[in-house]
N, C-alpha and C positions, 0 to 999 in steps of 0.2 A: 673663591672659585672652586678650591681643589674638592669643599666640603660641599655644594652644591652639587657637584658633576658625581660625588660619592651618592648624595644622597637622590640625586634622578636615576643613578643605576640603582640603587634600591630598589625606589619604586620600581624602575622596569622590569626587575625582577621577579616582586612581589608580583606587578601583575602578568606576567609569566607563569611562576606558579599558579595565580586562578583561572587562567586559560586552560591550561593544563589540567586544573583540575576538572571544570567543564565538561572538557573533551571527552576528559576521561568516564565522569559521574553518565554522560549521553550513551558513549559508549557500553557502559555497564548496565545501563536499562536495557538497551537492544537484547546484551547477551541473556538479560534476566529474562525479558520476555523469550527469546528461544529458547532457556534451558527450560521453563515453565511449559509449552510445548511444547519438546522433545519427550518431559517428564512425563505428560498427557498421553504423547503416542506408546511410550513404553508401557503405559500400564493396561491401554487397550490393547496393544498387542498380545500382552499377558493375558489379558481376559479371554482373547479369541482363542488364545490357543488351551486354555484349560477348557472353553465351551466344546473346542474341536474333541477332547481326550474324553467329553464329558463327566467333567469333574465340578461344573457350575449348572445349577438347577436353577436361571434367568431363560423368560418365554423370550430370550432374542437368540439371533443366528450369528455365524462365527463372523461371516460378513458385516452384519449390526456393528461389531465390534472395529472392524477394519473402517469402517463410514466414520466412526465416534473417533477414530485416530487421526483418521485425515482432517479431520473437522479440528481439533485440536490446535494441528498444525498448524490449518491456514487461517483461523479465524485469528488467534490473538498477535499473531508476528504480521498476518495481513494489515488488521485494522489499525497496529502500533506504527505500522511504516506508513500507511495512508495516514495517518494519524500528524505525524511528523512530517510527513509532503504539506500537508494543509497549511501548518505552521509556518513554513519555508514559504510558500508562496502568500501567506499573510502578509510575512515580513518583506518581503519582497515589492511586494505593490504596494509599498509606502516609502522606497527606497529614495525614488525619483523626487518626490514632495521635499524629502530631508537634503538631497543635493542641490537641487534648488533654491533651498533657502539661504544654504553654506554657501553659496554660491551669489546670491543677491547679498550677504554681509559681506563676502568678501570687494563686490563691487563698490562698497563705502572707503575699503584701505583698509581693512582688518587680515590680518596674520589668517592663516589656514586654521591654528589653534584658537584663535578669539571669536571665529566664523563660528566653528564647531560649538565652541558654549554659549553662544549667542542663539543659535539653530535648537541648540536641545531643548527650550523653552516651549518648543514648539509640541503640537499630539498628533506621536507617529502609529497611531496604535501597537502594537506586539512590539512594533522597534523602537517605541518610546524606551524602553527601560535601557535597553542595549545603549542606546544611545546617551543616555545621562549618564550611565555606568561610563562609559567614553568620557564626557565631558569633565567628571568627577576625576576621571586619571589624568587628564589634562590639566586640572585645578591642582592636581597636588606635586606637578613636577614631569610629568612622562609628556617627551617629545609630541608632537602632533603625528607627526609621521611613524611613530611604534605603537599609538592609542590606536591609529586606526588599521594600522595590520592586527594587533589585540581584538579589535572589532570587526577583522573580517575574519580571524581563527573562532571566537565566542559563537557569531552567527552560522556561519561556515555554510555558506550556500554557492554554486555556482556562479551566481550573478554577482553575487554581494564582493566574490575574489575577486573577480571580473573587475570590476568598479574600482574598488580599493587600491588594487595592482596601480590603474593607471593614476591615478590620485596622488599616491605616493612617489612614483616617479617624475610627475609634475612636479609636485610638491618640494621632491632635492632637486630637481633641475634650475628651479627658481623661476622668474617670471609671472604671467599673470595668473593665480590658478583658477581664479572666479572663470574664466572664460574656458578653463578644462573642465572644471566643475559640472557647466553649463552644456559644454557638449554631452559631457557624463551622462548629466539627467535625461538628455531630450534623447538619448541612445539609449537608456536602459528604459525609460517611458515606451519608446518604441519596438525592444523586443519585447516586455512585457505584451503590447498591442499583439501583436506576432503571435506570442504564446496565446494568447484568450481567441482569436481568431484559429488557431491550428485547433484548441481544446471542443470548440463551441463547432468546429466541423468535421471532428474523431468521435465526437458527443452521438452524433447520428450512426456511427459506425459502431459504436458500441451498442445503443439501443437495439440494431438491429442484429446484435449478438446476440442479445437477451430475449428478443424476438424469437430467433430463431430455436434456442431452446426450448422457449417455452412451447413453440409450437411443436417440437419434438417429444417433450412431456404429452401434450396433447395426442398427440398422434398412439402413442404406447399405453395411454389411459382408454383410446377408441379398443384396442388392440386387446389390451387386458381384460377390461369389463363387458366387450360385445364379439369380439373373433373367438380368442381361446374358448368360453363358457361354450360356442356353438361349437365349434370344435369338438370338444368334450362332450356334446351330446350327440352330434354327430357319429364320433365314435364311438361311445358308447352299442348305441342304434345297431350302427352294422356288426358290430362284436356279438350282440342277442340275435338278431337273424342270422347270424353266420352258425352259433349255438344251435337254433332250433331249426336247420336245416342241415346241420351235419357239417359242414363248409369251413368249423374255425381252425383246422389242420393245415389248412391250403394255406399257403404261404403269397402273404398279399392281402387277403381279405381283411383282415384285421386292421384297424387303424391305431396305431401304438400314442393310446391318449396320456398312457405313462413317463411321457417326456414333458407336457407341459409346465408342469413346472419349475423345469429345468429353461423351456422358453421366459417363463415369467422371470429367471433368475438371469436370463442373459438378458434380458430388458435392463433391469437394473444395473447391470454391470456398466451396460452399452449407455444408461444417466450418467453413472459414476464417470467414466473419461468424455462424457462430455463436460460433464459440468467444471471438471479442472481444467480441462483442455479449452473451453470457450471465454471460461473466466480468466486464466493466464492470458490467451487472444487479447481481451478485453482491457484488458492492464497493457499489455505494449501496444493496443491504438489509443490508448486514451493517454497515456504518460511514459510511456515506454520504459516499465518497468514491470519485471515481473514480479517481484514484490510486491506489489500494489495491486496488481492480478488477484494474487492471492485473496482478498477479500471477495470478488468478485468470485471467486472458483467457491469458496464457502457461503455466499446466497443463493450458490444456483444449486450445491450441493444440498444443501438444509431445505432445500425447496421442491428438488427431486425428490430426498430421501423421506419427506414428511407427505409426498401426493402420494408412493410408491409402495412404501415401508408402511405406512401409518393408516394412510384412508382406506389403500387397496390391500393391505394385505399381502405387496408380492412376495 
């Protein structure tokens, strides 16, 4: 006995340690992709400001360079955190299916543990492997009730704590846990339901973020390509008659066509926080997270900056 109870603490250890390790290997991705753009914005930053001292001989503006940095920032830690939400909600929406099944073995007379390796036979998709990985530390000795706290630090989502929590509590309380199981599933079945209805009716609300940009691009494209240019002839116009009737002294006459380009520069500016500012928006109605924004601030930005910068010339 005494060499068994040694040797289940082993295992619980061991898997402890690769818990641990996990965590940690997930963790260290995140940090790598923000040290990776951090590193991106330092170096444009640097570039802007050697273009400002003009010390770089690149046909770009010091701004070019400030666009390239934010761009940096938001694209790869955006699209790694969306990236990883994806996954989460993979595994998620095959939770219910796997509780249910643990749940219908345990309705035979099977142990919480015999449920479990009986259930991983089954294709959870993405939580298939998590899952056998579970049944696997079951198989060699580790309690039912520490595999599957083990398996809700591994997957480590919201919902999956959620579930596990009450499972395990069930589970040393003793009794029937097929019938906790069961509530389990048809509860986390049903927020999942919740969440695709809240997403599928933020969905329109987002759309009509991106709407709205774009018709704001539009509008500054009417602005750029058909107002300023008249403008500027316009100006022009009265500065030569004011010339050849003696008149350009008088103060007023003149139309200071010298600042438009400074209009066309506050255009751009006036893309640049929208496009972060709509794309953050866009991110906490659709998942409430500003991280996930982040992607959304970097299409509308690459989107601005390429009508703006690139077609037009601002």
């Amino acid at each position: 006995m005494a060499a068994e109870s040694s040797s289940k603490k082993g295992v619980g250890k061991a898997g402890g340690v690769e818990e641990s390790k996990i965590g940690s290997e997930r963790a260290d991705r995140g940090r790598t992709v923000l040290a990776i753009s951090l590193s991106l914005v330092g170096v444009f930053t640097f570039m802007a400001i050697l273009d400002a001292i003009e010390s770089l001989n690149l046909p770009l503006d010091p701004i070019d360079y400030i666009i390239f940095a934010m761009l940096s920032f938001l694209g790869p830690y955006g699209f790694y955190t969306s990236t990883k939400e994806k996954h989460i909600r993979e595994i998620e929406s095959r939770l219910p299916d796997f509780l249910r099944d643990v749940a219908e073995a345990g309705r035979f007379g099977m142990t919480l543990a015999d449920a479990i390796v009986v259930a991983s036979s089954g294709r959870y998709g993405r939580l298939t492997p998590e899952i056998k990985k579970m049944a696997a530390q079951i198989a060699w000795g580790v309690p039912a009730s520490e595999a599957v706290l083990l398996f809700s630090e591994r997957v480590k989502t919201p919902l999956v704590s959620r579930m596990v929590s009450i499972i395990r509590k069930a589970n040393d309380a003793g009794g029937n846990v097929a019938d906790v199981l069961g509530m389990v599933s048809r509860d986390a079945k049903e927020t999942m339901l919740t969440e695709q209805e809240r997403s599928v009716t933020m969905s329109t609300y987002v759309m009509v973020v991106y709407i709205s940009f774009f018709v704001f691009i539009a509008t500054i494209l009417i602005l750029q390509g058909q107002f300023l240019p008249k403008m500027e002839e316009a100006g022009k116009s009265v500065s030569e008659q004011a010339e050849a009737q003696g008149l350009a002294e008088i103060p007023g006459v003149n139309i200071q066509v010298s600042i438009i380009p400074e209009v066309g520069f506050i255009f751009l500016l006036s893309v640049i926080v929208h496009a972060v500012g709509d794309g953050l928006l866009a991110g906490v109605i659709s998942n409430g997270s500003l991280s996930i924004g982040m992607r959304h601030s970097f299409i509308m930005l690459v989107a601005g900056f390429m009508t703006l910068r690139v077609l037009f010339a601002a």
